[in-house]
C-alpha positions in Angstrom: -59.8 19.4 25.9 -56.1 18.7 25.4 -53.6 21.3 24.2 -52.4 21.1 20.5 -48.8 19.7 21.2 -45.5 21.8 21.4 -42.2 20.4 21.5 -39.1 22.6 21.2 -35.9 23.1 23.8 -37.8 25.8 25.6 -41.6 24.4 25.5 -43.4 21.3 25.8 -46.3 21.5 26.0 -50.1 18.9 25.2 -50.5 15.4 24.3 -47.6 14.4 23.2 -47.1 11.8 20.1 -44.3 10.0 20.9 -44.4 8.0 16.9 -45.1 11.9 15.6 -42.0 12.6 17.2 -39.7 9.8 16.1 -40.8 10.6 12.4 -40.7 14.1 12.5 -36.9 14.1 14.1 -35.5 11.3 12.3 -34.6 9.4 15.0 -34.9 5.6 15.5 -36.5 3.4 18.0 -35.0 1.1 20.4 -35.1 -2.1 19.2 -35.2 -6.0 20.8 -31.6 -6.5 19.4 -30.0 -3.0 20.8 -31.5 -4.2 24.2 -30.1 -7.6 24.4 -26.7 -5.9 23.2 -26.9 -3.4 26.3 -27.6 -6.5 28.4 -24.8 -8.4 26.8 -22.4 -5.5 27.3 -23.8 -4.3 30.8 -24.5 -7.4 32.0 -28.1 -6.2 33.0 -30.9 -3.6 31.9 -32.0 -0.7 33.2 -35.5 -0.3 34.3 -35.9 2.8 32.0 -35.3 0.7 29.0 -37.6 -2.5 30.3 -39.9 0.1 30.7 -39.3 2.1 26.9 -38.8 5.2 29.1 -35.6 5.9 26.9 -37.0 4.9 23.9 -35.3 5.9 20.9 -31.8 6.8 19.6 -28.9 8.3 17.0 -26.1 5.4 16.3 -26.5 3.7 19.2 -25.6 0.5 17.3 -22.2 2.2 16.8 -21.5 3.1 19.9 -21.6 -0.8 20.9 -20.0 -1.5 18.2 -16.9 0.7 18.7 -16.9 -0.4 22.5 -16.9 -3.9 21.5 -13.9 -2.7 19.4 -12.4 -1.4 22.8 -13.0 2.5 21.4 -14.7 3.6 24.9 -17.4 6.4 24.6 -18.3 9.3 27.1 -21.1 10.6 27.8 -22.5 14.1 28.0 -25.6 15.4 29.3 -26.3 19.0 31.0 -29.0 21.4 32.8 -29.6 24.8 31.8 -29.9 26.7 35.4 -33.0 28.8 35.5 -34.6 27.4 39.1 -34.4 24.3 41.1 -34.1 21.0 40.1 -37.1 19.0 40.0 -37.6 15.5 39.7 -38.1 15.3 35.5 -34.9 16.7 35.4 -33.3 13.7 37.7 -34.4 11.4 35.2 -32.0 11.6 32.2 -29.3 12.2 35.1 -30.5 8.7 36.9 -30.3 6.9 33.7 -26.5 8.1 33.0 -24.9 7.5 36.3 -26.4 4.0 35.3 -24.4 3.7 31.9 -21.0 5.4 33.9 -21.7 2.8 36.7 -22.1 -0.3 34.0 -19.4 1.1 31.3 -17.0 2.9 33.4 -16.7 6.0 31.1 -16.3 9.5 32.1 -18.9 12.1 32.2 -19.0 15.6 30.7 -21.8 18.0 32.4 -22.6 21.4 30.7 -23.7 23.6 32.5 -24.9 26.4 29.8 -25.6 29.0 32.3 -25.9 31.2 29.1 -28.8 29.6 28.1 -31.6 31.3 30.0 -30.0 34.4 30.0 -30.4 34.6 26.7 -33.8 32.8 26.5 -35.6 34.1 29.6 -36.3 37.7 29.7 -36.2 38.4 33.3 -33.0 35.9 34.2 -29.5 37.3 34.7 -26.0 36.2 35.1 -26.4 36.0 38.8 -29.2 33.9 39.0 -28.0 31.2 36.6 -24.8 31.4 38.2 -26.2 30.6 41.6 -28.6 28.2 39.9 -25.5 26.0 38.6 -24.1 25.7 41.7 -27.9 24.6 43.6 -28.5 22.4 40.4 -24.4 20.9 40.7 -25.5 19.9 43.9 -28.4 17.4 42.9 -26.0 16.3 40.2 -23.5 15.2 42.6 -26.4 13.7 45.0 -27.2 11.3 42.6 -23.3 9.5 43.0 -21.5 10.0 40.0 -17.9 9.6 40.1 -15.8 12.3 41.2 -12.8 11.1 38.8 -14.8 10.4 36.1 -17.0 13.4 35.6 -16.3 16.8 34.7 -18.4 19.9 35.1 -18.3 22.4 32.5 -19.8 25.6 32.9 -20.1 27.9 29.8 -19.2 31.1 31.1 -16.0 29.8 33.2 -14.9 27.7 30.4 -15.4 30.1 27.6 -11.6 30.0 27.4 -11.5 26.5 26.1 -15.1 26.1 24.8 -15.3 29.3 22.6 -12.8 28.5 20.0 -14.5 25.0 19.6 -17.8 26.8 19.5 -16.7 28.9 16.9 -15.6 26.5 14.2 -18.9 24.8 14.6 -20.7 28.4 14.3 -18.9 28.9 11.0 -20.6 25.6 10.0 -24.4 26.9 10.8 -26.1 29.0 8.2 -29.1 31.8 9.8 -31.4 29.7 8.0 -30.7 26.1 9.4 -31.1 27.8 12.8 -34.4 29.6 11.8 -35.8 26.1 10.6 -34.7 23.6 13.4 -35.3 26.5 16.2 -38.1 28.7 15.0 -36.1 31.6 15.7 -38.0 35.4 14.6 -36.4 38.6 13.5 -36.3 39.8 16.8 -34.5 37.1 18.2 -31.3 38.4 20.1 -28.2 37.1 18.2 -27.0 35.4 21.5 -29.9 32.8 21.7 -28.8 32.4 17.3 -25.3 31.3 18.0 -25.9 29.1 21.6 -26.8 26.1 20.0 -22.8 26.3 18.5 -22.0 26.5 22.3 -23.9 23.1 23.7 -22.2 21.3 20.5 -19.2 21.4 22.4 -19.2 18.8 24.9 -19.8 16.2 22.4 -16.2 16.8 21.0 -14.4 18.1 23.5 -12.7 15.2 25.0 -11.4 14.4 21.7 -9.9 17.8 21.1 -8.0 17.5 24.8 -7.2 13.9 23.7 -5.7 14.5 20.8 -7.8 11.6 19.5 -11.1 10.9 18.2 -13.5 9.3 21.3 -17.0 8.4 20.1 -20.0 10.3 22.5 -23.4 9.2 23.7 -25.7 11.5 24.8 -28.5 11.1 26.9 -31.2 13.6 27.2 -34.7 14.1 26.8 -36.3 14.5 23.2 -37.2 17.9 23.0 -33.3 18.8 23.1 -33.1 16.7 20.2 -32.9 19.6 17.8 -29.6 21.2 19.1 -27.5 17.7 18.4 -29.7 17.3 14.8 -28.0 20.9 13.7 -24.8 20.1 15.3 -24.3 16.3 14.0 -23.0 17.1 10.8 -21.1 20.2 11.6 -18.8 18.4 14.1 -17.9 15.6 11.4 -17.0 18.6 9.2 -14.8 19.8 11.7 -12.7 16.5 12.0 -14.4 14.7 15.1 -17.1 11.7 15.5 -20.5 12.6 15.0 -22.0 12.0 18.5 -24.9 9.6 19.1 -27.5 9.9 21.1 -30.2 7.9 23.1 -33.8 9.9 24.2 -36.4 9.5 26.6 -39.6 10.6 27.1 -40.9 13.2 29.3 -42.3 12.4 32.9 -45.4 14.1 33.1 -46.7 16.9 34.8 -49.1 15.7 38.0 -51.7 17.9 35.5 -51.4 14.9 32.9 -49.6 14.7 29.4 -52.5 16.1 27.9 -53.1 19.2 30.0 -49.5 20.8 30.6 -46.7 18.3 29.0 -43.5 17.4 30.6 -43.2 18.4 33.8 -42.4 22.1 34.3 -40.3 24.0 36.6 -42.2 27.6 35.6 -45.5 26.0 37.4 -44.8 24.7 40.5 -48.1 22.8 41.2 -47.4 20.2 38.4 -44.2 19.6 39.9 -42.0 18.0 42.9 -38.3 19.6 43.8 -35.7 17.8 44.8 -36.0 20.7 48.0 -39.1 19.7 48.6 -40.6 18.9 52.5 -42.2 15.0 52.9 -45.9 17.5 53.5 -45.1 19.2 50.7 -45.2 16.2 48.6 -47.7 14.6 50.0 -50.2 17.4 49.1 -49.1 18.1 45.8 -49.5 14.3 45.0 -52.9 14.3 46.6 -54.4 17.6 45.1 -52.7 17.7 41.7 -52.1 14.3 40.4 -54.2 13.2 37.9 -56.4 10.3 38.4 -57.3 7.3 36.5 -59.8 6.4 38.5 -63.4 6.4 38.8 -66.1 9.0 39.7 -67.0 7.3 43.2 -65.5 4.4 45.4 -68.3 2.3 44.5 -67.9 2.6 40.6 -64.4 2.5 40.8 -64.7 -1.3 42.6 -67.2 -2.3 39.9 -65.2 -0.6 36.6 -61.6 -0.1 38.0 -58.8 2.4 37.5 -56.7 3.4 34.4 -53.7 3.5 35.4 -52.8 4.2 32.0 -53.4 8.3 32.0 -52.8 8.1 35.7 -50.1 10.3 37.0 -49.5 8.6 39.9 -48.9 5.5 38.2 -46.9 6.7 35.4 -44.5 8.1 37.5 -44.4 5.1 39.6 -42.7 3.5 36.0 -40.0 6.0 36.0 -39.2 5.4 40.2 -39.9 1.9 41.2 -37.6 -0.2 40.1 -39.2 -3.4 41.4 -41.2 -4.8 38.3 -42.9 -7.6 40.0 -44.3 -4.9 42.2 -45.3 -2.2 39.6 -47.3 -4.9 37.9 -49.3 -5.7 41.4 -50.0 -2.0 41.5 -51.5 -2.3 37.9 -53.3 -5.1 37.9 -54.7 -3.9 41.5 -55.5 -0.7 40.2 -57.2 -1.8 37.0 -59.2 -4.7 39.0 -60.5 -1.8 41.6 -58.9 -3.1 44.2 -56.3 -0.7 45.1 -58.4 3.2 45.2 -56.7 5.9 43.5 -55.6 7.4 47.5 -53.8 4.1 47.9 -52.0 4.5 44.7 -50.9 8.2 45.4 -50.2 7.1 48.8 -47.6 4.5 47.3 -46.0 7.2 45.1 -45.9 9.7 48.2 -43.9 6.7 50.1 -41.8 6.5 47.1 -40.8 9.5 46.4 -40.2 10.7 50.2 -38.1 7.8 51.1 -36.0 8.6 47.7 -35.9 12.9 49.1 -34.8 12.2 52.2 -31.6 10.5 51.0 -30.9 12.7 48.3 -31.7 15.8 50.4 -29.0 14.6 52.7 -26.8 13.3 49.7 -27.1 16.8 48.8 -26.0 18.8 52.0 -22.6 16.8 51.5 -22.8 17.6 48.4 -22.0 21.5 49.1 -18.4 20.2 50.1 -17.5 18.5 46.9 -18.3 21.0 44.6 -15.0 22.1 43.3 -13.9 18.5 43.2 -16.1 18.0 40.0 -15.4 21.2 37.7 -13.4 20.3 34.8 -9.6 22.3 35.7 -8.4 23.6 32.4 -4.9 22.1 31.3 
C-alpha cells in the first residue's frame, strides 16, 4: 500500500504528486517556450529538461530576460552535511555545472553545516564539519570551475553571513515560520531562525558587489519552502528576489511509492558516490524495484513497465543518450529486454560513472581550499 505523501526540507516521504505539488507551492511549470529560450541562449538542452526532470520554476522568464539584457545571474545551490553523498544528491549539482558550463556564471555553494545540528538530534559540530569537507569533495568531482565557484560554509563565514542573515530574520514573523515549516513549541530556536541563514547566498554577491545581480537557484522541490519565506524578505531588504528552477526527486531503489526520494538515513534504497562496483551491483539487483512480470515467460507474453521501474527511472536521470533510453523502453515494454538485463544496464552505468568520479574525487582532496569563498 503506498505511504500517504510527505514533502518538507527534512522528509520526503510516499507517492509523490508532482501537479499536487506545483499547486500547493505556487510554483510554475516549465513550459515549450522557456525551453526553446534555454536552447536559444545555451545553444543546446540539457537532458534533465528533455526529460521534465527539472520541471518547474520561480521567474525563470526573468532571468533570460535580464541575461538577454546582459544583467548575468549566479547561481546558488548547497548540501546540508549530515553523511555521504549519494547519488540524488549529485543530481541538482549535475544539472548546475551544466548551466555554469553553458552561461559562464559563477557559483555560490552553502554549505549549512548548522543545519543538521540543529535538526538531527544525535549530529554535532564535528560530524557536519567533517561531512562538508567529504561532501566538498564530490562537489568538486563533478568539474566546476575553480574561479567561478565559491564555497560558503555557515559556521566559517558567520562573519560575513550573520549580519545579512539578520536583516532578513527581522523580516520573518514566528508565525510565517510555524506555517511554511511546521515547526512545534518545542522546536529549538536555532532550527526557527536557519531558514534566515540559507537566504543568504541568494543575495550575497550583490551585497559584495555593491550592485544588484539577479540569482537562479537550482534545487530539488522539497527545499522549496525555505526560498518561498525568504523571496519577499530579500526584496524588502533592497536586493532581487531570487528565482528558482526545481526538479524532482530520483527515487529510492524501494520505489516512489514505498520510501520517496532517495534517502541517505537508509542505506539499502540508496547508492554512494563511495560506493564499491559489488556494492552496486547488489544493491541494484536486490533492491530495485521492478516493472516487470511475475515469471520470464509472462513477462515475454505481457512485458515490463518501465514506468514504476526503478531501474529505468534512474536510467532517465543518467543516460544521456536519448536514442538509446528509448531502445531500453520500447525493449522493456515489448518483453524483450528481462528486468536482469535492464538492472544490468543501470549497474554498467552507474559503475563506469563511480569509477571516474571516485578518482575525480581523490584529486579532489588537493583542491579543497582552492574553492572556499576568502573573505575581503
Amino acid at each position: 500500500m503506498a505511504k500517504e505523501a510527505s514533502v518538507t526540507p527534512w522528509e520526503v516521504k510516499g507517492n509523490i504528486d508532482y501537479d499536487r505539488l506545483v499547486k500547493e507551492f505556487g510554483v510554475s511549470r516549465i513550459d515549450e517556450n522557456l525551453l526553446k529560450r534555454i536552447k536559444k541562449q545555451a545553444g543546446t538542452l540539457h537532458h534533465m529538461l528533455r526529460r521534465n526532470i527539472f520541471f518547474a520554476h520561480r521567474d525563470l522568464k526573468w532571468i533570460l530576460d535580464e541575461y538577454d539584457k546582459g544583467n548575468r545571474f549566479f547561481l546558488y545551490t548547497g548540501r546540508a552535511p549530515s553523511g555521504h553523498v549519494h547519488l540524488g544528491h549529485l543530481v541538482p549539482w549535475m544539472f548546475t555545472k551544466w548551466l555554469q558550463d553553458v552561461y559562464g556564471v559563477e557559483l555560490w555553494f552553502q554549505f549549512p553545516d548548522e543545519e543538521k545540528f540543529l535538526f538531527k538530534e544525535s549530529m554535532t559540530l564535528a560530524d557536519t564539519e567533517h561531512f562538508t569537507r567529504e561532501n566538498a569533495y564530490d562537489v568538486i568531482a563533478l568539474g566546476f570551475d575553480p574561479k567561478k565557484t565559491h564555497f560558503l560554509i555557515d559556521t566559517k563565514h558567520a562573519g560575513v553571513m550573520y549580519k545579512e542573515a539578520l536583516k532578513v530574520a527581522k523580516k520573518i514573523t514566528f508565525s510565517t515560520a510555524k506555517a511554511a515549516f511546521g515547526f512545534r513549541p518545542e522546536q529549538n530556536i536555532g532550527a526557527i531562525f536557519y531558514t534566515a541563514m540559507q537566504a543568504v547566498p541568494a543575495f550575497l554577491p550583490s551585497v559584495l558587489a555593491g550592485k544588484k545581480i539577479p540569482c537562479l537557484i537550482p534545487h530539488a522541490i522539497d527545499q522549496d519552502p525555505h526560498f518561498r519565506v525568504s523571496r519577499d524578505v530579500i526584496t524588502k531588504i533592497g536586493h532581487y528576489k531570487p528565482a528558482s528552477i526545481q526538479c524532482r526527486f530520483l527515487p529510492g531503489l524501494g520505489g516512489m511509492s514505498t520510501d520517496g526520494k532517495m534517502s541517505a538515513s537508509e542505506a539499502e534504497t540508496a547508492v554512494y558516490t563511495t560506493d564499491s562496483p559489488e556494492t552496486v551491483r547488489k544493491k541494484i539487483m536486490k533492491y530495485a524495484f521492478s516493472g516487470g512480470q511475475a515469471t520470464v515467460e509472462e513477462h515475454r507474453k505481457k512485458g515490463g513497465n518501465p514506468d514504476v521501474d526503478v531501474s529505468y527511472q534512474w536510467l532517465t536521470f543518467f543516460e544521456e543518450d536519448d536514442r538509446k533510453l528509448k531502445k531500453i523502453y520500447d525493449d522493456y515494454s515489448s518483453g524483450k529486454m528481462l528486468t536482469g538485463e535492464l538492472k544490468q544496464i543501470l549497474v554498467d552505468k552507474l559503475n563506469s560513472f563511480l569509477k571516474e568520479h571516485q578518482k575525480k574525487r581523490e584529486k579532489a582532496k588537493d583542491k579543497y581550499e582552492d574553492f572556499i569563498f576568502k573573505e575581503p
